[in-house]
C-alpha positions in Angstrom: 101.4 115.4 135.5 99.1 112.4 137.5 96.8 112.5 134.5 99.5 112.6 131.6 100.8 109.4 133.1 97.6 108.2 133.1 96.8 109.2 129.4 100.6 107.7 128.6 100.0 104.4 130.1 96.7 104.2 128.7 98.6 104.7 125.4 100.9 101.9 125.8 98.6 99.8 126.2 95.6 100.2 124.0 95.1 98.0 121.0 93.1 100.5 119.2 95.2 102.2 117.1 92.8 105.1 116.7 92.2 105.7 120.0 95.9 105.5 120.7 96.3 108.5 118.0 93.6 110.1 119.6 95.0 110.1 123.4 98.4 111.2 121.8 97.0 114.3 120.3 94.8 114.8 123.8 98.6 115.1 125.4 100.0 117.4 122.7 101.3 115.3 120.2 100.9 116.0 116.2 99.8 112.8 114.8 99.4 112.4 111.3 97.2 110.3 109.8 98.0 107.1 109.3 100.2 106.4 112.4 100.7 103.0 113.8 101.9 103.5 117.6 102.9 100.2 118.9 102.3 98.6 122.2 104.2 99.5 124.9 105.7 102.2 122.4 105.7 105.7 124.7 106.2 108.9 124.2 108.0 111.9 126.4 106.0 112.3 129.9 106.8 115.8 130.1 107.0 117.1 127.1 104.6 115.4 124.8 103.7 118.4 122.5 107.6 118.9 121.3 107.1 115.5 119.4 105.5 115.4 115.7 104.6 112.5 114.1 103.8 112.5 110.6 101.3 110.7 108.1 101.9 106.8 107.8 104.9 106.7 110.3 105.5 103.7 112.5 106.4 103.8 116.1 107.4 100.3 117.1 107.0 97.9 120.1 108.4 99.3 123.4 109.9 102.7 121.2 111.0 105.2 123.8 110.2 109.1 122.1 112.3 111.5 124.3 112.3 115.1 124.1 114.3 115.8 127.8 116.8 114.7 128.9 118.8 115.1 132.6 122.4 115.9 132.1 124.8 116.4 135.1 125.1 120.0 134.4 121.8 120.6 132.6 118.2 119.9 131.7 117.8 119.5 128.3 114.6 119.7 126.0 113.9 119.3 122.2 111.0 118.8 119.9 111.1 115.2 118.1 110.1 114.8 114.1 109.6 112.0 113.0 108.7 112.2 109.1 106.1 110.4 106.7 106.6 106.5 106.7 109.3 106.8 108.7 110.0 103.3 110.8 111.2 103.5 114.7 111.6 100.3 115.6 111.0 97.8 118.3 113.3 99.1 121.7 114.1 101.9 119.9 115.4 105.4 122.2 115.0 108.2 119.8 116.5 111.9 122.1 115.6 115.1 122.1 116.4 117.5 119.2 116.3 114.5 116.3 114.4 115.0 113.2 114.2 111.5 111.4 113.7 111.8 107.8 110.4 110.4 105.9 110.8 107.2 105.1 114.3 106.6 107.0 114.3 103.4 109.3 115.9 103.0 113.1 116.4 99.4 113.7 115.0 97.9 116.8 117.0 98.4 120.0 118.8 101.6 118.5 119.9 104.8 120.4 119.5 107.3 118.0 121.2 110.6 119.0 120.9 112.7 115.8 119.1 113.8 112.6 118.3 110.6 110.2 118.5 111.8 106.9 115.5 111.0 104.4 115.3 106.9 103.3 118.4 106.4 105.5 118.7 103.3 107.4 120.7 103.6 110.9 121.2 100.9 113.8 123.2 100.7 116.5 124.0 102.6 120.3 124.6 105.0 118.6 122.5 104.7 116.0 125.0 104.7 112.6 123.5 104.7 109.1 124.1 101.5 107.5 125.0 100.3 103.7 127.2 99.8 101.1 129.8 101.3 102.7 130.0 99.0 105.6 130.5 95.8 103.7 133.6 97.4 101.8 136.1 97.0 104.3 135.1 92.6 104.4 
Protein backbone atom coordinates (compact mmCIF):
# COMPACT_ATOMS: atom_id res chain seq x y z
CA UNK A 1 0.00 0.00 0.00
CA UNK A 2 3.22 2.51 1.14
CA UNK A 3 4.44 2.05 -2.41
CA UNK A 4 1.00 2.54 -4.33
CA UNK A 5 0.87 5.85 -2.58
CA UNK A 6 4.05 6.54 -3.50
CA UNK A 7 3.46 5.54 -7.28
CA UNK A 8 -0.07 7.71 -6.94
CA UNK A 9 1.55 10.77 -5.77
CA UNK A 10 4.25 10.52 -8.07
CA UNK A 11 1.33 10.46 -10.63
CA UNK A 12 -0.21 13.57 -9.58
CA UNK A 13 2.44 15.19 -9.90
CA UNK A 14 4.55 14.42 -13.00
CA UNK A 15 4.45 16.65 -15.93
CA UNK A 16 5.37 13.88 -18.30
CA UNK A 17 2.43 12.61 -19.56
CA UNK A 18 4.10 9.38 -20.65
CA UNK A 19 5.51 8.60 -17.66
CA UNK A 20 2.26 9.40 -15.92
CA UNK A 21 0.57 6.65 -18.30
CA UNK A 22 3.33 4.55 -17.63
CA UNK A 23 3.16 4.60 -13.49
CA UNK A 24 -0.68 4.15 -13.96
CA UNK A 25 -0.39 0.93 -15.83
CA UNK A 26 2.64 -0.08 -13.15
CA UNK A 27 -0.47 0.16 -10.48
CA UNK A 28 -3.01 -1.75 -12.57
CA UNK A 29 -4.65 0.63 -14.57
CA UNK A 30 -5.57 0.12 -18.48
CA UNK A 31 -4.44 3.12 -20.17
CA UNK A 32 -5.04 3.55 -23.70
CA UNK A 33 -3.04 5.32 -25.77
CA UNK A 34 -3.39 8.65 -26.04
CA UNK A 35 -4.42 9.59 -22.47
CA UNK A 36 -3.89 12.92 -21.01
CA UNK A 37 -3.92 12.52 -17.02
CA UNK A 38 -3.85 15.90 -15.52
CA UNK A 39 -2.01 17.16 -12.65
CA UNK A 40 -3.12 16.58 -9.40
CA UNK A 41 -5.76 14.21 -11.29
CA UNK A 42 -5.65 10.68 -9.07
CA UNK A 43 -6.87 7.66 -9.36
CA UNK A 44 -8.36 4.95 -6.62
CA UNK A 45 -5.46 4.07 -3.96
CA UNK A 46 -6.78 0.71 -3.43
CA UNK A 47 -8.15 -0.39 -6.25
CA UNK A 48 -6.33 0.91 -9.12
CA UNK A 49 -6.71 -2.11 -11.60
CA UNK A 50 -10.74 -1.88 -11.49
CA UNK A 51 -10.28 1.51 -13.49
CA UNK A 52 -9.91 1.49 -17.57
CA UNK A 53 -9.12 4.27 -19.40
CA UNK A 54 -9.36 4.27 -22.98
CA UNK A 55 -7.56 5.71 -26.13
CA UNK A 56 -7.49 9.66 -26.30
CA UNK A 57 -9.56 10.14 -23.02
CA UNK A 58 -8.86 13.15 -20.76
CA UNK A 59 -8.65 13.07 -17.07
CA UNK A 60 -8.61 16.63 -15.84
CA UNK A 61 -6.94 18.77 -13.17
CA UNK A 62 -7.44 17.49 -9.56
CA UNK A 63 -10.14 14.47 -11.11
CA UNK A 64 -10.85 12.08 -8.24
CA UNK A 65 -11.29 8.22 -10.09
CA UNK A 66 -13.00 6.17 -7.29
CA UNK A 67 -13.70 2.63 -7.46
CA UNK A 68 -14.51 2.05 -3.35
CA UNK A 69 -16.31 3.51 -1.54
CA UNK A 70 -17.10 3.37 2.64
CA UNK A 71 -20.83 3.22 3.27
CA UNK A 72 -22.22 3.04 6.91
CA UNK A 73 -23.35 -0.46 6.39
CA UNK A 74 -20.89 -1.58 3.66
CA UNK A 75 -17.68 -1.48 1.66
CA UNK A 76 -18.33 -0.95 -1.65
CA UNK A 77 -16.01 -1.67 -4.92
CA UNK A 78 -16.49 -1.17 -8.68
CA UNK A 79 -14.37 -1.09 -11.84
CA UNK A 80 -14.36 2.51 -13.51
CA UNK A 81 -14.62 2.94 -17.62
CA UNK A 82 -14.00 5.64 -18.87
CA UNK A 83 -14.44 5.44 -22.91
CA UNK A 84 -12.41 6.86 -26.03
CA UNK A 85 -12.16 10.76 -25.87
CA UNK A 86 -14.12 10.89 -23.20
CA UNK A 87 -13.50 14.35 -21.02
CA UNK A 88 -13.57 14.15 -16.93
CA UNK A 89 -13.02 17.41 -15.97
CA UNK A 90 -11.23 19.63 -13.68
CA UNK A 91 -12.53 18.60 -9.67
CA UNK A 92 -14.38 16.02 -11.04
CA UNK A 93 -15.46 12.77 -8.48
CA UNK A 94 -16.30 10.02 -10.78
CA UNK A 95 -17.69 6.58 -8.13
CA UNK A 96 -17.37 3.19 -8.37
CA UNK A 97 -19.45 1.09 -10.84
CA UNK A 98 -19.72 4.19 -13.65
CA UNK A 99 -18.92 3.48 -17.16
CA UNK A 100 -18.72 7.00 -18.95
CA UNK A 101 -19.36 6.67 -22.54
CA UNK A 102 -16.65 7.60 -25.46
CA UNK A 103 -16.69 10.82 -26.15
CA UNK A 104 -19.34 11.96 -23.26
CA UNK A 105 -18.04 15.00 -21.12
CA UNK A 106 -18.28 15.52 -16.97
CA UNK A 107 -17.92 19.11 -16.32
CA UNK A 108 -15.41 20.29 -13.89
CA UNK A 109 -16.41 19.97 -10.21
CA UNK A 110 -19.12 17.18 -11.02
CA UNK A 111 -20.12 14.19 -8.80
CA UNK A 112 -20.92 11.69 -11.18
CA UNK A 113 -22.82 8.74 -9.66
CA UNK A 114 -23.88 6.75 -12.70
CA UNK A 115 -23.37 5.51 -16.30
CA UNK A 116 -22.75 8.54 -18.95
CA UNK A 117 -24.18 7.59 -21.92
CA UNK A 118 -22.00 7.90 -25.32
CA UNK A 119 -21.42 12.00 -26.41
CA UNK A 120 -23.53 12.96 -23.37
CA UNK A 121 -22.69 15.89 -21.55
CA UNK A 122 -23.53 15.90 -17.61
CA UNK A 123 -22.67 18.53 -14.72
CA UNK A 124 -23.69 18.92 -11.50
CA UNK A 125 -23.62 17.01 -7.66
CA UNK A 126 -25.12 14.85 -9.08
CA UNK A 127 -23.93 14.84 -12.18
CA UNK A 128 -27.28 15.42 -14.64
CA UNK A 129 -26.91 15.31 -18.46
CA UNK A 130 -27.43 18.59 -19.85
CA UNK A 131 -29.25 20.08 -23.13
CA UNK A 132 -32.04 21.05 -24.99
CA UNK A 133 -34.24 20.00 -22.64
CA UNK A 134 -33.09 22.19 -19.80
CA UNK A 135 -33.61 25.51 -21.59
CA UNK A 136 -37.33 24.47 -22.37
CA UNK A 137 -38.88 25.26 -19.21
CA UNK A 138 -37.17 29.41 -19.51
Amino acid sequence: MAISYLVIWLVRISPSLRLKRWLLRRLGVTVGPGVSWGLEATPDVFWPELITIEAEALVGYDATILCHEFLQDEYRTGEVRIGERAMIGAGAIVLPGVEIGADARVAANSLVTRDVPPNTTVAGVPAEPMGADETDGQ
